[in-house]
C-alpha positions in Angstrom: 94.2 73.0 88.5 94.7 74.2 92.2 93.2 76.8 93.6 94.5 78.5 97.0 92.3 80.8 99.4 95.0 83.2 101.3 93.5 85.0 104.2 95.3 88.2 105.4 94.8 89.5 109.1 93.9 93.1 108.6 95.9 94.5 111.3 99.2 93.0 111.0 99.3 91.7 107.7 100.0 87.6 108.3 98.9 85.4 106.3 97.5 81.7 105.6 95.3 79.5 103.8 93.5 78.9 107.4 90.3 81.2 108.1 90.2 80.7 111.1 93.6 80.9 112.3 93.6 84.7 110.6 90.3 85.4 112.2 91.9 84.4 115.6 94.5 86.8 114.5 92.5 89.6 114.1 90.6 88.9 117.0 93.9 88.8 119.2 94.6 92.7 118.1 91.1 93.4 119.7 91.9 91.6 123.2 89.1 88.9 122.1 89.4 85.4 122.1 88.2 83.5 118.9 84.7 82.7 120.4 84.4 86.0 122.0 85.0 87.5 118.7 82.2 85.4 117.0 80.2 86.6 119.8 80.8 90.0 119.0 80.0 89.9 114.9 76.6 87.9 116.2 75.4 91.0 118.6 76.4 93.4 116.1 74.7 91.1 113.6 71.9 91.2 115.6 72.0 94.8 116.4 72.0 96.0 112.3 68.7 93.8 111.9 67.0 95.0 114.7 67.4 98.5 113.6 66.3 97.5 109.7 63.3 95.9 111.4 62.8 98.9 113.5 62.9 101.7 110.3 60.5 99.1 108.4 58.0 98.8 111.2 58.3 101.0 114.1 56.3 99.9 116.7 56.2 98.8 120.5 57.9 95.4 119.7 60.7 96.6 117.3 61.4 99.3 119.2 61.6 96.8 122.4 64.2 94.4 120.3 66.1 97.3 119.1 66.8 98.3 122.6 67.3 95.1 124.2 70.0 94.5 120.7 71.8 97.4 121.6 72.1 97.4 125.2 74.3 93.5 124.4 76.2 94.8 122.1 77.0 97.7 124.6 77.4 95.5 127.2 79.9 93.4 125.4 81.6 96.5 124.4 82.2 97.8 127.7 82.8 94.3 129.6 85.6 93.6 127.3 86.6 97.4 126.7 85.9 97.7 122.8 84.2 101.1 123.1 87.8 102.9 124.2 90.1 101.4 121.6 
């Protein structure tokens, strides 16, 4: 037996058995390149566990790393205009 993964791009609905050729499509509908879109899900990534660590131990340090996490992910947003669309 043969088993077949189909990926479907969320925005425009194409498909294929290729991950990453889906993911690039998805990516496209955001004005981000592959890589830059990996980039972005790794900040915001990033960003989540910072704030976990934050609400579990809230001191000097988390609070520091939850700052510096959100101020990339900002940064990203605005340098590649994701916080208007």
């Amino acid at each position: 037996m043969r088993q077949y993964t189909i990926y479907e791009c969320e925005v425009c609905k194409k498909t294929s058995t290729d991950s990453k050729e889906i993911l690039t499509c998805e990516a496209a509908h955001m004005g981000l390149t592959y890589d830059e879109w990996q980039e972005y899900k790794r900040l915001k990534s990033a960003a989540a566990l910072a704030g976990f660590h934050l609400g579990s131990t809230k001191n000097e340090q988390t609070e520091a790393a939850f700052d510096k996490a959100i101020e990339e992910l900002v940064g990203f947003e605005k340098k590649h205009r994701l916080i208007e669309k």
